[in-house]
Kinemage of the C-alpha trace (Angstrom):
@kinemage 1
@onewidth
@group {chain A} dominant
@subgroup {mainchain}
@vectorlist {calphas} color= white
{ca unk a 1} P 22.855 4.836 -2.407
{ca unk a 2} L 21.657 4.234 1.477
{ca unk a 3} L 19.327 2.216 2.418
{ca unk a 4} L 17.557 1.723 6.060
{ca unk a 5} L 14.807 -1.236 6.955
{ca unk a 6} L 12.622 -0.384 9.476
{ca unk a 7} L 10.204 -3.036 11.112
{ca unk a 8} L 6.960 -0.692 11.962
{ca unk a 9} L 3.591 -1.172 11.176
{ca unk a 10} L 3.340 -5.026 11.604
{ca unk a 11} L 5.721 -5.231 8.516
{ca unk a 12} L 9.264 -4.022 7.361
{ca unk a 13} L 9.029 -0.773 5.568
{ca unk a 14} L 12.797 0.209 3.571
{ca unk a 15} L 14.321 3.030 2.500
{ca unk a 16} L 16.227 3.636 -0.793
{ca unk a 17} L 17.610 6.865 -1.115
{ca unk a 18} L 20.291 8.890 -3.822
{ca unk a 19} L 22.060 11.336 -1.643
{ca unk a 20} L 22.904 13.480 -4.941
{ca unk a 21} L 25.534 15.260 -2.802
{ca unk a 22} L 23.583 15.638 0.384
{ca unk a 23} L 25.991 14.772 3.229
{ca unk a 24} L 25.313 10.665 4.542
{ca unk a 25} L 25.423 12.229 7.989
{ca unk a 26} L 22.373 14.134 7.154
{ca unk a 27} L 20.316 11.779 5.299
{ca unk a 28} L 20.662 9.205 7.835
{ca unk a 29} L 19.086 11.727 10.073
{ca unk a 30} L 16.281 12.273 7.693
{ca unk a 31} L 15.779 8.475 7.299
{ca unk a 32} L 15.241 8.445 11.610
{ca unk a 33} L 12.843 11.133 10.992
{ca unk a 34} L 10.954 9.249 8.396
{ca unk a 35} L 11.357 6.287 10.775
{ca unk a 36} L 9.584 8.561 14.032
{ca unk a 37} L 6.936 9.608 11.464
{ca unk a 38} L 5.913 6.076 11.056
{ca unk a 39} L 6.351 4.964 14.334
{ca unk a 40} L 4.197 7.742 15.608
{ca unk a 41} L 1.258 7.134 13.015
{ca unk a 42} L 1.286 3.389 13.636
{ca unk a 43} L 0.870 4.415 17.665
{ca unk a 44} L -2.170 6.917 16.681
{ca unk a 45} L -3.503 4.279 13.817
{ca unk a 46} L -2.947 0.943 15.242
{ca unk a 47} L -6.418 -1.631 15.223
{ca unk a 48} L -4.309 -3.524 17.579
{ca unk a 49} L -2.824 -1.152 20.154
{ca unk a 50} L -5.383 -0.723 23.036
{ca unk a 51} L -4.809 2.904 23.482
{ca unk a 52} L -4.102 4.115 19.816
{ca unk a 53} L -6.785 7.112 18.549
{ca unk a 54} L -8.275 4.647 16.487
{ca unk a 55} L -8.910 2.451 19.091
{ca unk a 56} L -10.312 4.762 20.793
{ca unk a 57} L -12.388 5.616 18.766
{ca unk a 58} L -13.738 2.195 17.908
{ca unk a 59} L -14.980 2.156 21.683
{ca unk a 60} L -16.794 5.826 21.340
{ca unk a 61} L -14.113 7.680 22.925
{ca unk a 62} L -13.432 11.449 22.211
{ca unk a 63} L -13.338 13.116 19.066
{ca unk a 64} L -11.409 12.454 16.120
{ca unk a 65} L -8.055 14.177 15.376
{ca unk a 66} L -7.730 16.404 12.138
{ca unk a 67} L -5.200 13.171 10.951
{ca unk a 68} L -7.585 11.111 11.220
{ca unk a 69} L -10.235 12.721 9.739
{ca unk a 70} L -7.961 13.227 6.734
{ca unk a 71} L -8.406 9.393 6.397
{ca unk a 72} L -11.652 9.111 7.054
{ca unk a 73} L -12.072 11.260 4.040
{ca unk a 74} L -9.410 9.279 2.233
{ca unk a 75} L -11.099 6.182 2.935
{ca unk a 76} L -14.980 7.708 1.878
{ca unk a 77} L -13.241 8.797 -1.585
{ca unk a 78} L -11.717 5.403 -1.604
{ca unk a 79} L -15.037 3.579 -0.813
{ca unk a 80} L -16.549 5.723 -3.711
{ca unk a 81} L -14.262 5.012 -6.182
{ca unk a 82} L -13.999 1.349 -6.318
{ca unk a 83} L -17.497 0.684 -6.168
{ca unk a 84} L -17.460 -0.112 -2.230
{ca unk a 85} L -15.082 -3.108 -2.516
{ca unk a 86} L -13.100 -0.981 -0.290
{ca unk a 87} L -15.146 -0.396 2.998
{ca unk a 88} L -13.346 0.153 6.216
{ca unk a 89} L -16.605 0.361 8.113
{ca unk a 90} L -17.259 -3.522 6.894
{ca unk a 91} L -14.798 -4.607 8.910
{ca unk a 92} L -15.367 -6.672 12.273
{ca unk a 93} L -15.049 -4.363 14.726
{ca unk a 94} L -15.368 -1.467 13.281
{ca unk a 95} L -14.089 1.035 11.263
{ca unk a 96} L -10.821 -0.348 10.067
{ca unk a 97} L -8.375 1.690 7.440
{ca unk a 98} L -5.470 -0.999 7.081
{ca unk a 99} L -6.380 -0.904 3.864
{ca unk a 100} L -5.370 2.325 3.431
{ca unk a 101} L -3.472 3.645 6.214
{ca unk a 102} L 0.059 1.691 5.619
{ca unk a 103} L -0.051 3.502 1.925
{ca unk a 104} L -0.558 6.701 3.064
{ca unk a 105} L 1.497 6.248 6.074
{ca unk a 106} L 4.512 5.514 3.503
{ca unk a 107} L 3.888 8.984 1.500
{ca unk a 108} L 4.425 10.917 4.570
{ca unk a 109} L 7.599 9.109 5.295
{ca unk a 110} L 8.268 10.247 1.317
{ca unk a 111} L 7.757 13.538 2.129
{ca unk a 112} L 9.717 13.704 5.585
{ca unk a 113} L 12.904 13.187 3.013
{ca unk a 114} L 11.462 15.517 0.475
{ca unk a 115} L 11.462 17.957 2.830
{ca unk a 116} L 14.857 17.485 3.855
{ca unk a 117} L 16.344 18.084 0.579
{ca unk a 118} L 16.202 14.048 -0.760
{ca unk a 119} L 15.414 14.144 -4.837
{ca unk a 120} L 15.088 10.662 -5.470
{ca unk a 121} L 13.760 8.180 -2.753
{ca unk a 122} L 11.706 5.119 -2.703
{ca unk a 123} L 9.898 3.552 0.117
{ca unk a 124} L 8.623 0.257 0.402
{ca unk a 125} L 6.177 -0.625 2.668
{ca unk a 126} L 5.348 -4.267 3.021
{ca unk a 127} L 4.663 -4.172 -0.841
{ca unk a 128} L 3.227 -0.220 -0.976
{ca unk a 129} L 5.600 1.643 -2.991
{ca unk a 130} L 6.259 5.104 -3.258
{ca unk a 131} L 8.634 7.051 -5.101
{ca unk a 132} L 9.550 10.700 -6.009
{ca unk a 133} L 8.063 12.004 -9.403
{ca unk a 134} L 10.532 11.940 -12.157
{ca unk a 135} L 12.206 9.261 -10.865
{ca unk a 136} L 11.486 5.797 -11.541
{ca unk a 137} L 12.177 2.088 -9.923
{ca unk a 138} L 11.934 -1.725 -11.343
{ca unk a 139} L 10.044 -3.325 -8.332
{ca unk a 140} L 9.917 -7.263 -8.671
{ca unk a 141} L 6.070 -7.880 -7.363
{ca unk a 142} L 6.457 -11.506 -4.532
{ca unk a 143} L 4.973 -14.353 -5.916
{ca unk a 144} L 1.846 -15.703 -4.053
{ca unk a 145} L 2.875 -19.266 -3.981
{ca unk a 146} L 6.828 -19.307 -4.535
{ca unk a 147} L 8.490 -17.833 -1.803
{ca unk a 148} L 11.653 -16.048 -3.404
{ca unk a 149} L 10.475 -15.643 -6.462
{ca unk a 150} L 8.464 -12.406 -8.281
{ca unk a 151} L 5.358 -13.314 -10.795
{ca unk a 152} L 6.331 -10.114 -12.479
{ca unk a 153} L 8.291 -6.835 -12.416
{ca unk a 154} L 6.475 -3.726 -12.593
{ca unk a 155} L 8.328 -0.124 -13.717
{ca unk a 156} L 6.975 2.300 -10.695
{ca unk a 157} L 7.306 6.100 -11.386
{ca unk a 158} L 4.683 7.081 -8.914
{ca unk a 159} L 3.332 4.307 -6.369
{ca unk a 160} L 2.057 0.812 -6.463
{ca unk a 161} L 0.485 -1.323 -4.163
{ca unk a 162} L 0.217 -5.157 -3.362
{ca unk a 163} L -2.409 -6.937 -1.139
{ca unk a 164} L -3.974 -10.495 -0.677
{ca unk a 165} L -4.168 -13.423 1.724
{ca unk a 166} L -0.548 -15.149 0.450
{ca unk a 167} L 1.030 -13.759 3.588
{ca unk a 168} L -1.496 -12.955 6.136
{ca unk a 169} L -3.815 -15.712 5.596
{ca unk a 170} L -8.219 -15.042 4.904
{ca unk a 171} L -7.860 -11.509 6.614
{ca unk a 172} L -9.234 -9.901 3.704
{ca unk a 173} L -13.267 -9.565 3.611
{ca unk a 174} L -15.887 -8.840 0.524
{ca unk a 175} L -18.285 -5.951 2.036
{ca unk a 176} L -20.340 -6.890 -0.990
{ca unk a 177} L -20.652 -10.462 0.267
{ca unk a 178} L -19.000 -13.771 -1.570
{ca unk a 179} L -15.718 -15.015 -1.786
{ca unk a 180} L -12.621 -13.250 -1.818
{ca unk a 181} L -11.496 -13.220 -5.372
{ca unk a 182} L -7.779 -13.624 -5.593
{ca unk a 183} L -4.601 -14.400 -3.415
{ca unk a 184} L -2.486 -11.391 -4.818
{ca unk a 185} L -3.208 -8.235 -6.617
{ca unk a 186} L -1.493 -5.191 -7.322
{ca unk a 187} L -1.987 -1.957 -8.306
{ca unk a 188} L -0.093 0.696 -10.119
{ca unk a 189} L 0.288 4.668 -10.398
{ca unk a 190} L -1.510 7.574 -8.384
{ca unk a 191} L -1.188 8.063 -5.316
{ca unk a 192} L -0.030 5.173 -2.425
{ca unk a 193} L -2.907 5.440 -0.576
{ca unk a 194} L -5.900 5.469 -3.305
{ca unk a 195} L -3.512 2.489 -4.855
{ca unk a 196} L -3.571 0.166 -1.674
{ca unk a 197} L -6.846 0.369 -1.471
{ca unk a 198} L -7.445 -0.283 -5.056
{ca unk a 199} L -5.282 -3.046 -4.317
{ca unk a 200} L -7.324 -4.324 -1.045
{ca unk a 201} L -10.286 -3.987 -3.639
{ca unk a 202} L -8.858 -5.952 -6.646
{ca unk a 203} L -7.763 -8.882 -4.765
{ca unk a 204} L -11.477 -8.687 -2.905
{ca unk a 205} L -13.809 -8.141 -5.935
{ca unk a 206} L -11.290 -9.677 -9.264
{ca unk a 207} L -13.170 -9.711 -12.384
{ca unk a 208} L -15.820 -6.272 -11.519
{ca unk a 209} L -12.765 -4.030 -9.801
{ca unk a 210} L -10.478 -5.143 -12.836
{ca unk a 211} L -13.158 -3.511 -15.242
{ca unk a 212} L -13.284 -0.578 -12.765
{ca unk a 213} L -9.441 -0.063 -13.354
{ca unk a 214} L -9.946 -0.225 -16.693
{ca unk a 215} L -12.200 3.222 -16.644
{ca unk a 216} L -9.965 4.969 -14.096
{ca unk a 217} L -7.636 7.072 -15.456
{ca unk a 218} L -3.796 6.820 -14.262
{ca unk a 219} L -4.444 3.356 -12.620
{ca unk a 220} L -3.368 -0.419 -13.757
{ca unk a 221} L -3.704 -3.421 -12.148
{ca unk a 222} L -3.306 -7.367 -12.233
{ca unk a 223} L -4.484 -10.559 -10.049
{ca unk a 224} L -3.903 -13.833 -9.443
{ca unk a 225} L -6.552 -16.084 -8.446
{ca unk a 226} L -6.529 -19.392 -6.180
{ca unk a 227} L -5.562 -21.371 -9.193
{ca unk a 228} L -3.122 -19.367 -10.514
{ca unk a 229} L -4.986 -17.385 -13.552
{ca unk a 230} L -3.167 -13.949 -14.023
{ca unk a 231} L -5.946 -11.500 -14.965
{ca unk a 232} L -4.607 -7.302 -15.942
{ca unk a 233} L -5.637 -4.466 -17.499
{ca unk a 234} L -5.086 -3.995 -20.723
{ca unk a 235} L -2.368 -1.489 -20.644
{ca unk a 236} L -0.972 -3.134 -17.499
{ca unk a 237} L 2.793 -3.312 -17.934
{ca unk a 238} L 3.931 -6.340 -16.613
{ca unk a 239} L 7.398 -7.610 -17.404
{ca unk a 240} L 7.019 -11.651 -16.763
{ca unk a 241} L 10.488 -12.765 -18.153
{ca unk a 242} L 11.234 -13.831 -14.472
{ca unk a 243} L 8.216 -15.607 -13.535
{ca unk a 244} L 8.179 -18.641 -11.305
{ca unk a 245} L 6.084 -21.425 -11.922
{ca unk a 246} L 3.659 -22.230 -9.307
C-alpha cells in the first residue's frame, strides 16, 4: 500500500494506492502526476486566485476554455437534477463551481493513475471520495460536532461526497432562499462530481433534496441538522456502531 497527502485545493487531498506489482518507483511518479493535475486545475479553477480562468471570467474576460465549459455543463446537469439547490450562478460574485469542481477535480487525479497502470486507488479529497470500480473502501464519514470522531462509516465502491458548514463555517447558501438546512451531509455512489454537488444540495435544502435522492437512481444520502437529527434515505447504508455522541 502507498499513500501520498497532498495539500491543494484549500484542503488535503490523499492518495491510497495497491501497487499489485507495479514498481513503487513508478507509482510514486504517477502519484506526482496526479498531484500536477490538481495543482494545475486548482490554478485554472480557483474563486480565489486573481488570475485563475475562472476569475477571469467572473470579470468578463476572454472566452471560456473547453475544461471549463465541461463544468459549466456539469454544473447545468447538476443544477437540473437536484431541483436547483445546486446553483453556482447563486453565488456572490458570480458563477462559482466549488461545489462541484473539487469532486471532479479528484476523478481526474483517479484517472491520471488509471492511466498509468494503478487497479485499485482511492482518493480523498477533503471528504470527496473516489475509487476504482470493483474495488471497494470503508470510509469513516467526520463527525460535525466531535472532532476525531466519525457519525458513521459508509462502504464506497464508486464515490461519495461530504459537505456542510462544520468546518468552513455559513459558506454554504440556499439559491431557493431560507435557511441552510443541515451542518453535514453526505452523499453516496455515481460519479464524484454529480455526488458533491448532491452533497452541497442536501446539506442546503434537507428534508426536499432527501426525497429527491430517494427518486434518483444509484444515489443515497444522509444529514445531520443543527440539533443533531440524522435524517437518510431509506436504503442508505450507514454503519453507526462507532458513533460519537454529540
Amino acid at each position: 500500500m502507498i499513500t501520498r497527502a497532498e495539500p491543494v485545493m484549500g484542503t488535503v487531498v490523499s492518495f491510497l494506492v495497491e501497487p499489485a506489482g507495479l514498481p513503487a518507483a513508478h507509482v510514486e511518479s504517477l502519484l506526482d502526476a496526479a498531484g500536477a493535475e490538481l495543482h494545475r486545475l486548482d490554478d485554472q479553477f480557483s474563486a480565489w486566485k486573481p488570475e485563475s480562468e475562472l476569475s477571469r471570467l467572473r470579470r468578463g474576460e476572454g472566452a471560456a476554455s473547453p475544461l471549463m465549459r465541461e463544468v459549466i455543463e456539469l454544473c447545468e446537469v447538476a443544477r437540473e437534477v437536484t431541483a436547483g439547490y445546486f446553483d453556482p450562478w447563486a453565488m456572490a460574485g458570480g458563477f462559482d463551481p466549488t461545489g462541484l469542481v473539487k469532486g471532479w477535480a479528484a476523478e481526474r487525479a483517479l484517472a491520471v493513475l488509471a492511466d498509468g497502470g494503478v487497479t485499485a486507488a482511492l482518493v480523498n479529497a477533503g471528504g470527496d471520495v473516489c475509487v476504482f470500480p470493483g474495488t471497494a473502501y470503508d470510509v469513516g464519514v467526520q463527525h460535525p460536532s466531535v472532532r476525531d470522531a466519525f457519525c458513521g462509516v459508509i462502504r464506497v465502491d464508486s464515490a461519495a461526497a461530504t459537505s456542510g458548514v462544520y468546518e468552513r463555517g455559513e459558506h454554504l447558501v440556499n439559491p431557493l432562499g431560507g435557511p441552510v438546512a443541515a451542518v453535514s451531509a453526505t452523499v453516496v455512489g455515481g460519479r464524484l462530481a454529480i455526488a458533491d454537488a448532491f452533497a452541497t444540495a442536501l446539506a442546503v435544502g434537507g428534508l426536499d433534496v432527501l426525497a429527491l435522492l430517494e427518486r434518483t437512481p444509484g444515489l443515497e444520502g444522509f444529514f445531520i441538522t443543527r440539533r443533531g437529527t440524522l435524517h437518510q434515505t431509506s436504503a442508505m447504508d450507514l454503519r453507526r456502531d462507532r458513533v460519537a455522541s454529540a
